[in-house]
C-alpha positions as CSV (number, residue, x, y, z in Angstrom):
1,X,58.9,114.9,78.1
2,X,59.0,112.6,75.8
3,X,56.4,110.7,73.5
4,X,56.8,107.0,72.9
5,X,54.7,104.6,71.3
6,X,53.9,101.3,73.1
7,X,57.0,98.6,73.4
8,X,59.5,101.9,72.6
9,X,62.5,102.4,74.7
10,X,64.0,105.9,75.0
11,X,67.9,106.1,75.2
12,X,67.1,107.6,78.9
13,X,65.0,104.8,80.0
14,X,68.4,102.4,79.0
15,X,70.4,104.5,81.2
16,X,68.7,104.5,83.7
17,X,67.7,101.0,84.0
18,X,71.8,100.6,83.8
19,X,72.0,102.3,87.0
20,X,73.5,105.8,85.2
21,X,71.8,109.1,86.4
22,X,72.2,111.6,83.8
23,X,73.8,115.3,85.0
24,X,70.7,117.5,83.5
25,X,73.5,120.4,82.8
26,X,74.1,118.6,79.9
27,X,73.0,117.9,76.7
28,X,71.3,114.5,76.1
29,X,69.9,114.4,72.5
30,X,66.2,114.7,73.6
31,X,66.4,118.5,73.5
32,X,63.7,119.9,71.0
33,X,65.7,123.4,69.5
34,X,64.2,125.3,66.5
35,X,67.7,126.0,64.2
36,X,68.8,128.8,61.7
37,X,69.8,127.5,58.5
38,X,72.8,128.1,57.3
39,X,73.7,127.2,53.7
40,X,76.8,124.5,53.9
41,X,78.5,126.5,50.4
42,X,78.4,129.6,52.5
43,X,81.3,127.9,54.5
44,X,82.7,126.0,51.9
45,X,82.7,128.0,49.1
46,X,85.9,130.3,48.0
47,X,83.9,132.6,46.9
48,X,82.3,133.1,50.3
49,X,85.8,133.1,51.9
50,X,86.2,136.4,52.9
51,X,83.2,136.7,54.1
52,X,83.2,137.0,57.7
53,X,81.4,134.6,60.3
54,X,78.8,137.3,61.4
55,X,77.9,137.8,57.6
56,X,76.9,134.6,57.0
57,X,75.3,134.3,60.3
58,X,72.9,137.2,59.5
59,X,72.6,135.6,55.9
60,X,71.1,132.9,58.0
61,X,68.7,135.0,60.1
62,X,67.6,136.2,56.6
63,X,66.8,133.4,55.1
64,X,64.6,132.2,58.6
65,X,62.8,136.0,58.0
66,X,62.1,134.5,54.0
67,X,58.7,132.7,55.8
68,X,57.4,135.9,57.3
69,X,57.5,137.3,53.7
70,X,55.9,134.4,51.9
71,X,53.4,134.4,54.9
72,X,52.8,138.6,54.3
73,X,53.0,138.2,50.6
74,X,55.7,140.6,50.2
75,X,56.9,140.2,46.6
76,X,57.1,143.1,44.5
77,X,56.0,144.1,40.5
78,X,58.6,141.9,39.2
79,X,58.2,138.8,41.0
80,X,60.8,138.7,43.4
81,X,60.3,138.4,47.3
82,X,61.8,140.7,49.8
83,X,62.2,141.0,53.5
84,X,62.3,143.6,55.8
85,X,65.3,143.7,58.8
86,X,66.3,147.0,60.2
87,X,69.5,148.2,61.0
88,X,68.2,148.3,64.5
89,X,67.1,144.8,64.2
90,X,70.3,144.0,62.7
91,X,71.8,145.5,66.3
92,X,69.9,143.8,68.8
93,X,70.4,140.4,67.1
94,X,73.8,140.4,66.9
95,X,74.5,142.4,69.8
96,X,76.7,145.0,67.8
97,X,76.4,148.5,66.9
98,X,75.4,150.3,63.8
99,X,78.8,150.6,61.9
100,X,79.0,147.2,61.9
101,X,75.8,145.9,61.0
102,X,76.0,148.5,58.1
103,X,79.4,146.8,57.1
104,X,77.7,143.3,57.3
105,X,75.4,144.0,55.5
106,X,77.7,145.8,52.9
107,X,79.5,142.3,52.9
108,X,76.3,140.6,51.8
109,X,75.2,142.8,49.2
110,X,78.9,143.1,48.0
111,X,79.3,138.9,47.9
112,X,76.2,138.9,45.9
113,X,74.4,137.1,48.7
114,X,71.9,140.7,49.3
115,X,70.3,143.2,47.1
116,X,69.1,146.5,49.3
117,X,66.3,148.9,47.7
118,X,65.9,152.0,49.0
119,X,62.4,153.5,50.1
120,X,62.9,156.8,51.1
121,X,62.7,158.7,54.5
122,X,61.7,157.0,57.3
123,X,60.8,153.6,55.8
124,X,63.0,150.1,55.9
125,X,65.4,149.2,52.9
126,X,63.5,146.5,51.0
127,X,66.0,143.3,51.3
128,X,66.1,141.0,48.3
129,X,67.9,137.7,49.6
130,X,70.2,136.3,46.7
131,X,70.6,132.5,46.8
132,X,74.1,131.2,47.4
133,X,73.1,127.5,46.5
């Protein structure tokens, strides 16, 4: 579980040499999570105000789906970088339906935090992820 150099002592080891068993329902700190990042002036911002919570929570899963592009080198003719995240995608990740992950995404693109590109029938929107920062 845990990796520690010679002569180290883990905040677990103290704990239990005191005698305290920890309750593993519980969070100890030594939990390895990977995190969504979530730009602080998205919250603090009054111009991001009115944005709602799920907004800026799919703002986030955006800028995570950023590495996947620069991975794919999707960029297009002018230099700018875009992701792709379907509707349906959109759905599943937030548990919601389709009227509102159109309307959050709507919120985006109308903060200035999104730019959507069209690319005809059948094909995903081209998402072009503003920075906020």
């Amino acid at each position: 579980m845990e990796n520690l150099e010679k002569g180290q002592v883990s905040e677990r080891n103290v704990m239990e040499d005191a005698g305290i068993m920890l309750n593993s329902d519980y969070c100890t700190g030594e939990e390895k999570f990977t995190f969504f990042r979530l730009p602080k002036c998205l919250v603090d911002n009054v111009c991001f105000a009115k944005l709602s919570g799920d907004a800026k929570l799919l703002y986030s899963f955006f800028l995570d789906r950023v590495s996947l592009s620069i991975k794919n080198g999707w960029i297009d003719d002018k230099g700018r970088m875009f992701i792709y995240y379907s509707v349906k995608s959109v759905c599943e990740d937030l548990n919601c339906g389709t009227q509102k992950a159109c309307k959050l995404l709507d919120e985006l693109e109308k903060a200035g935090a999104l730019e959507r590109k069209r690319q005809g029938l059948g094909k995903p929107n081209k998402l072009y992820l503003k920075k906020v920062f």
